[in-house]
N, CA, C and O of each residue as an XYZ file, in Angstrom:
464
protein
N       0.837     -1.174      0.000
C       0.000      0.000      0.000
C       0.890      1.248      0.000
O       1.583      1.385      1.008
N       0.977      2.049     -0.821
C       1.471      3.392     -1.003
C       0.985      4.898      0.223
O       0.149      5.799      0.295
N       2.048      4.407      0.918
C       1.397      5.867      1.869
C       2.042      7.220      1.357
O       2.870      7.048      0.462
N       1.900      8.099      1.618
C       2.802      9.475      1.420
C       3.396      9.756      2.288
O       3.052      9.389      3.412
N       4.970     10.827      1.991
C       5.740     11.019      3.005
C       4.892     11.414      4.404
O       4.909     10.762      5.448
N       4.262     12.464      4.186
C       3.585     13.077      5.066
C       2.810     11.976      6.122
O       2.739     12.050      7.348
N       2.521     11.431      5.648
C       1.782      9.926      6.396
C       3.205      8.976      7.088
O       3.143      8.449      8.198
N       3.882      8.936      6.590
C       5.615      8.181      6.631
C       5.795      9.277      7.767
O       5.597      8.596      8.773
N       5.933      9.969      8.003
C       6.352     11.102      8.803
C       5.665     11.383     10.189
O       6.078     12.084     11.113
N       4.434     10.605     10.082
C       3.235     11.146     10.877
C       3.622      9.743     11.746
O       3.620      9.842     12.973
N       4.024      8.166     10.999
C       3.942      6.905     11.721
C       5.308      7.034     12.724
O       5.416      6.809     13.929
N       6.414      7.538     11.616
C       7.604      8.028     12.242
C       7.229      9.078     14.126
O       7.664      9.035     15.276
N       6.667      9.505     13.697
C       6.701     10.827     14.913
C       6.032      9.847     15.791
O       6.966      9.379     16.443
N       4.650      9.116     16.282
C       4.001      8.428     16.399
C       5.146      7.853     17.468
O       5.237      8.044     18.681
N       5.826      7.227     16.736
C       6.373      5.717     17.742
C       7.821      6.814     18.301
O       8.516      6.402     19.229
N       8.101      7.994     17.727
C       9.016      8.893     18.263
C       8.621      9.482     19.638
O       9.287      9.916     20.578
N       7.601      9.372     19.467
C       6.591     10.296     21.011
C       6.848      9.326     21.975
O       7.515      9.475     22.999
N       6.171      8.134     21.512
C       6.307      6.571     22.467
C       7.533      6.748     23.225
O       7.804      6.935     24.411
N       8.223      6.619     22.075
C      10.034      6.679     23.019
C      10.442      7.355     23.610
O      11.306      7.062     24.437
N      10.115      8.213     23.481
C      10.852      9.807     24.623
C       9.475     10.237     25.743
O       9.558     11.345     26.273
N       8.550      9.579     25.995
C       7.627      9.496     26.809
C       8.104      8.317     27.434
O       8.171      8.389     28.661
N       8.411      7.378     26.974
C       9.028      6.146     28.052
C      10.369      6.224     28.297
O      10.771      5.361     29.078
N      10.881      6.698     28.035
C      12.763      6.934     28.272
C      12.683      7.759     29.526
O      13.171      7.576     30.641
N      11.803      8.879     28.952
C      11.466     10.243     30.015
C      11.056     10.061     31.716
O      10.999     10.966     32.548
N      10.823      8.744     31.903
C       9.994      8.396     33.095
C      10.689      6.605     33.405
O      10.370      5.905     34.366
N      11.543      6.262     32.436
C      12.230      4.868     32.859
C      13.649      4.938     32.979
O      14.192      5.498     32.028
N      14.396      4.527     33.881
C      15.911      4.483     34.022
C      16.389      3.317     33.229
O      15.393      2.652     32.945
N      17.663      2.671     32.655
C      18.326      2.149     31.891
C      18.339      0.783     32.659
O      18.302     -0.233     31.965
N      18.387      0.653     34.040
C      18.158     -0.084     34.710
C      16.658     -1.030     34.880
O      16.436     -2.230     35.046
N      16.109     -0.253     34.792
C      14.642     -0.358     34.893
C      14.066     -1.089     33.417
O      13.360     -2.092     33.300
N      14.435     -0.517     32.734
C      14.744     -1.181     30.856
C      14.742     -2.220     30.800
O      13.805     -2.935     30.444
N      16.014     -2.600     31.212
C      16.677     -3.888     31.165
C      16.290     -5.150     31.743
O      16.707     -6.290     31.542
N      14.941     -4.454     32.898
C      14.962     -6.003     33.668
C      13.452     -5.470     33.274
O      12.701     -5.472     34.250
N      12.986     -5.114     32.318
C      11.438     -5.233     32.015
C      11.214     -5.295     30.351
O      11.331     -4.383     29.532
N      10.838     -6.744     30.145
C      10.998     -7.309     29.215
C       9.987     -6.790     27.599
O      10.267     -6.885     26.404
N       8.640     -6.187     28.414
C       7.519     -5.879     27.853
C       7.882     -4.257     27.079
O       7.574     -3.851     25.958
N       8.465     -3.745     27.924
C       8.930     -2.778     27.416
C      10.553     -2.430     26.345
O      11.040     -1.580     25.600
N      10.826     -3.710     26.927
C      12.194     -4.109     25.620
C      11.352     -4.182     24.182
O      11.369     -3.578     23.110
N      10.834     -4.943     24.602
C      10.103     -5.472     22.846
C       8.890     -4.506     22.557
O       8.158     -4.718     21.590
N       8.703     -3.523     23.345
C       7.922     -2.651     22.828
C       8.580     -1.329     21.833
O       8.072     -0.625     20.960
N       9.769     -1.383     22.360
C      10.867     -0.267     21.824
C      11.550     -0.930     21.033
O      12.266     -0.214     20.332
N      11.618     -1.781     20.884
C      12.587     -2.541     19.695
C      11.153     -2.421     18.283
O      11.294     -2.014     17.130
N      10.046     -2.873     18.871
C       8.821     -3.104     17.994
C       8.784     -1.704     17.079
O       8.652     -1.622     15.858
N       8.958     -0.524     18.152
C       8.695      1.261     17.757
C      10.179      1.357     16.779
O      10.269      2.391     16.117
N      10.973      0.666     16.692
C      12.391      1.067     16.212
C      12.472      0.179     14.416
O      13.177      0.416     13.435
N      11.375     -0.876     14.678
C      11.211     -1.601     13.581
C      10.105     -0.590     12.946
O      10.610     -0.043     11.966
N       9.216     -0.299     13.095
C       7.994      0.695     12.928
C       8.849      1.983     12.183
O       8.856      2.347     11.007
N       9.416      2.402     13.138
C      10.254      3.817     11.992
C      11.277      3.289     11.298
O      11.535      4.111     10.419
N      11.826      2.590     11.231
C      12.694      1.570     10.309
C      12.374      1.413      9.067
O      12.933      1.837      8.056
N      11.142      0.576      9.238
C      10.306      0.343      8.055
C       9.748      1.702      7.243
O       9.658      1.806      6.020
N       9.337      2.888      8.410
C       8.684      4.041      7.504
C       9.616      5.197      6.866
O       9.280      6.243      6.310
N      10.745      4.727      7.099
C      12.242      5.474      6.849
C      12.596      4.495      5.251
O      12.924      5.090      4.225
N      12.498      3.442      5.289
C      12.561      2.403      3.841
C      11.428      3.545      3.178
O      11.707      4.527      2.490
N      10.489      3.224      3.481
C       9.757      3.793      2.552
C       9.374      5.709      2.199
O       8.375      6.229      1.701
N      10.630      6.300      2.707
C      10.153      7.774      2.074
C      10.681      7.589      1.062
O      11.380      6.612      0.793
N      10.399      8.582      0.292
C      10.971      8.606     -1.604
C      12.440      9.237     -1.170
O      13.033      9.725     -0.208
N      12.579      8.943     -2.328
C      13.675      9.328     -3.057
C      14.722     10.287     -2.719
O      15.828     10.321     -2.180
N      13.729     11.177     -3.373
C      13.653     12.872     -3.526
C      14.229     13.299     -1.758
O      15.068     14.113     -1.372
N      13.411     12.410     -1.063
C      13.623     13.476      0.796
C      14.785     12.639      0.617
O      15.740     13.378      0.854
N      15.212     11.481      0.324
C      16.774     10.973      1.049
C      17.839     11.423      0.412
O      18.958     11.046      0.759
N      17.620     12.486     -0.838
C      18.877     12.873     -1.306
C      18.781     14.336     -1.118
O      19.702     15.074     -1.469
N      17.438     14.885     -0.446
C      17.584     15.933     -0.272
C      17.950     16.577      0.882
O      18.398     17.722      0.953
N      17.631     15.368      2.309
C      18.090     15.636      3.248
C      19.580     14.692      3.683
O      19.730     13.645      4.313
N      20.198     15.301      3.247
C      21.528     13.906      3.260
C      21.986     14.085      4.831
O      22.687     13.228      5.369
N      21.644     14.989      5.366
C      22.675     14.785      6.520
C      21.614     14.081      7.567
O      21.876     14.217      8.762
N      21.066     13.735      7.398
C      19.781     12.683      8.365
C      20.612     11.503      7.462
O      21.017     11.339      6.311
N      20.588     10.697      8.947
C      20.966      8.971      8.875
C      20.539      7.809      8.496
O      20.793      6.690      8.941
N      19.598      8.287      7.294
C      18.468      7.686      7.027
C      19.287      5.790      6.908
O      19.083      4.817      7.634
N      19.703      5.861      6.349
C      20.532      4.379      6.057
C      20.744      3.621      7.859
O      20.043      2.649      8.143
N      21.604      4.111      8.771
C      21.562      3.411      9.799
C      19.871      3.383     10.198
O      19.392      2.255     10.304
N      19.134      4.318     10.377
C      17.873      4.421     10.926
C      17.232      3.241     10.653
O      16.587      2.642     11.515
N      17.390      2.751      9.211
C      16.744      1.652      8.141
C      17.484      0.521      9.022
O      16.969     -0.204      9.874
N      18.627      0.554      8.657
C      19.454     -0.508      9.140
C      19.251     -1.293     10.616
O      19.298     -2.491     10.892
N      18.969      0.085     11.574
C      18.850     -0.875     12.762
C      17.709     -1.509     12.960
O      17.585     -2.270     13.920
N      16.373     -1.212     11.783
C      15.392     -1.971     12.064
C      16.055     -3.315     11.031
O      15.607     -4.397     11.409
N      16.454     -3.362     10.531
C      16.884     -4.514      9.934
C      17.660     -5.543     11.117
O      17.368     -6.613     11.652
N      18.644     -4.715     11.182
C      19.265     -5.700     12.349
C      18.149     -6.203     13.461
O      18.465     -7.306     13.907
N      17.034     -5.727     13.971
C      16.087     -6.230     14.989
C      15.671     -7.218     14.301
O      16.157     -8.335     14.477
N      14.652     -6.981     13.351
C      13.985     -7.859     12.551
C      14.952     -9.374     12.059
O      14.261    -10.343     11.743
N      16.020     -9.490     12.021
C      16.986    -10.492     11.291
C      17.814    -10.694     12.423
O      18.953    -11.121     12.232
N      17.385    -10.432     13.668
C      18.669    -10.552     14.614
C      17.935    -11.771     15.472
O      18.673    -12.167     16.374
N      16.777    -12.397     15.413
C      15.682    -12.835     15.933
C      16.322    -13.128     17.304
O      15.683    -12.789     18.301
N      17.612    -13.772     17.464
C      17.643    -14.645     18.702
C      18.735    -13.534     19.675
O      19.057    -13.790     20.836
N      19.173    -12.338     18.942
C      19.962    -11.738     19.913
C      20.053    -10.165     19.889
O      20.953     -9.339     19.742
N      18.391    -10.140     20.153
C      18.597     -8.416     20.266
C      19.692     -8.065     21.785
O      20.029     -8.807     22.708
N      19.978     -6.739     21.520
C      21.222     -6.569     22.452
C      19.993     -4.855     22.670
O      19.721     -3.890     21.955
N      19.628     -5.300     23.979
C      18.544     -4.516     24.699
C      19.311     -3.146     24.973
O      18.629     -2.122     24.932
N      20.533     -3.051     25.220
C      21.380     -1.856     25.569
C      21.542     -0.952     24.249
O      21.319      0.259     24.242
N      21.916     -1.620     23.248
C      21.719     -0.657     22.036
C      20.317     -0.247     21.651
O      20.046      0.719     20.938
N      19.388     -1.150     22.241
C      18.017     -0.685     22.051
C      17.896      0.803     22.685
O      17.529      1.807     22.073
N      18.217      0.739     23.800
C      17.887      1.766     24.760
C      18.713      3.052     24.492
O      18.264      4.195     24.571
N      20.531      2.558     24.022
C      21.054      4.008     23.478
C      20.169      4.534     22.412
O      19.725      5.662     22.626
N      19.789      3.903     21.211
C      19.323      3.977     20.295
C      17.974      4.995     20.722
O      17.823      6.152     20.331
N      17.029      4.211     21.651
C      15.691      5.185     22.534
C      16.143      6.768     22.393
O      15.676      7.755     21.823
N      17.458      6.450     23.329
C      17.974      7.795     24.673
C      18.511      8.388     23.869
O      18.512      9.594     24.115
N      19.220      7.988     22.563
C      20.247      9.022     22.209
C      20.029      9.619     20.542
O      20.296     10.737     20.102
N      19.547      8.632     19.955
C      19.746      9.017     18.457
C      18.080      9.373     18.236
O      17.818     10.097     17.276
N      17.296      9.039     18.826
C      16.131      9.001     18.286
C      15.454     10.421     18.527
O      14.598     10.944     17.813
N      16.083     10.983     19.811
C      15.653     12.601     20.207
C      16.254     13.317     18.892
O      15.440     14.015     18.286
N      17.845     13.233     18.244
C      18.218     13.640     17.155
C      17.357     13.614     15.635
O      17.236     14.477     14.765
N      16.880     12.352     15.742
C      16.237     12.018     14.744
C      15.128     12.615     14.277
O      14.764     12.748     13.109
N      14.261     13.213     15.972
C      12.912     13.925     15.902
C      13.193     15.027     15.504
O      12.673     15.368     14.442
N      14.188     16.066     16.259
C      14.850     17.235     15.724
C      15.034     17.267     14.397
O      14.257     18.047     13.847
N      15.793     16.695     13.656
C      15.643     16.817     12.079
C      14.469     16.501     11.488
O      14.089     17.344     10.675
N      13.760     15.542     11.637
C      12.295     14.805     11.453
C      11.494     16.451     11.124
O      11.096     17.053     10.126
N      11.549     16.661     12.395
C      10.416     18.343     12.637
C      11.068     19.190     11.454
O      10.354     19.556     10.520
N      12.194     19.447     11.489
C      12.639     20.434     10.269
C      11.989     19.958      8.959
O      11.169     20.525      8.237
N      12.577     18.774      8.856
C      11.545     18.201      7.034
C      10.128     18.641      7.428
O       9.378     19.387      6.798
N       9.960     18.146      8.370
C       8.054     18.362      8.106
C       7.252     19.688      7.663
O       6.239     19.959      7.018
N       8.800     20.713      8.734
C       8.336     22.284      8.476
C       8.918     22.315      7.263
O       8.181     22.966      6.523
N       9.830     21.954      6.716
C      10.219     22.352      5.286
C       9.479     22.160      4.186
O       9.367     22.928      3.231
N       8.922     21.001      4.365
C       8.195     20.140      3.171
C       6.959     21.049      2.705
O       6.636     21.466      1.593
N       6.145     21.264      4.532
C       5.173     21.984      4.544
C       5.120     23.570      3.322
O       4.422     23.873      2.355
N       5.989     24.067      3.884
C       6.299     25.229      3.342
C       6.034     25.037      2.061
O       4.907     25.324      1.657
N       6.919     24.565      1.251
C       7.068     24.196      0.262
C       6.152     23.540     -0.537
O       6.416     23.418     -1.733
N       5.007     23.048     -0.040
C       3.557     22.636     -0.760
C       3.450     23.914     -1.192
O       2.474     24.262     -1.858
């Protein structure tokens, strides 16, 4: 099914909120020994993974300095890693790249906008 960026952008932000609403209120510790919430953030990391595969073209060569390739990639590695997700990169991944990710995320959205 063909969604549009704008929709790609909207699933993206979506599971972006998830994560920095649960990071925001869980310690690294706390992560680690709660299993439901491992595979809920690994699940949100496959989710923008997948909606990062699918923007066009056009946004991945236009925004080159977004990571779009690892972003893709680490949902790959979840999805194909079946027997050894490594819950700690889950959680840097939560805590550290994904607040970055929203920050640029918001700029395309205001840019794009504009630009209709």
């Amino acid at each position: 099914m063909y969604r549009s960026n704008e929709d790609l952008y909207n699933h993206i932000f979506d599971e972006i909120i998830f994560l920095e609403s649960e990071t925001g209120t869980m310690t690294k510790k706390a992560f680690l020994k709660d299993e439901k919430t491992q595979r809920a953030f690994a699940r949100s990391i496959e989710i923008i993974g997948e909606a990062v595969k699918n923007i066009s073209n056009d946004i991945i060569i236009k925004y080159k300095e977004v990571p779009w390739r690892n972003i893709a990639g680490m949902r790959d590695k979840l999805i194909h890693g079946y027997f050894s997700v490594d819950y700690e990169i889950v959680w840097d991944v939560a805590k550290n790249i994904i607040p970055k990710f929203k920050n640029q995320l918001i700029k395309i959205m205001d840019t794009e906008k504009k630009e209709k």
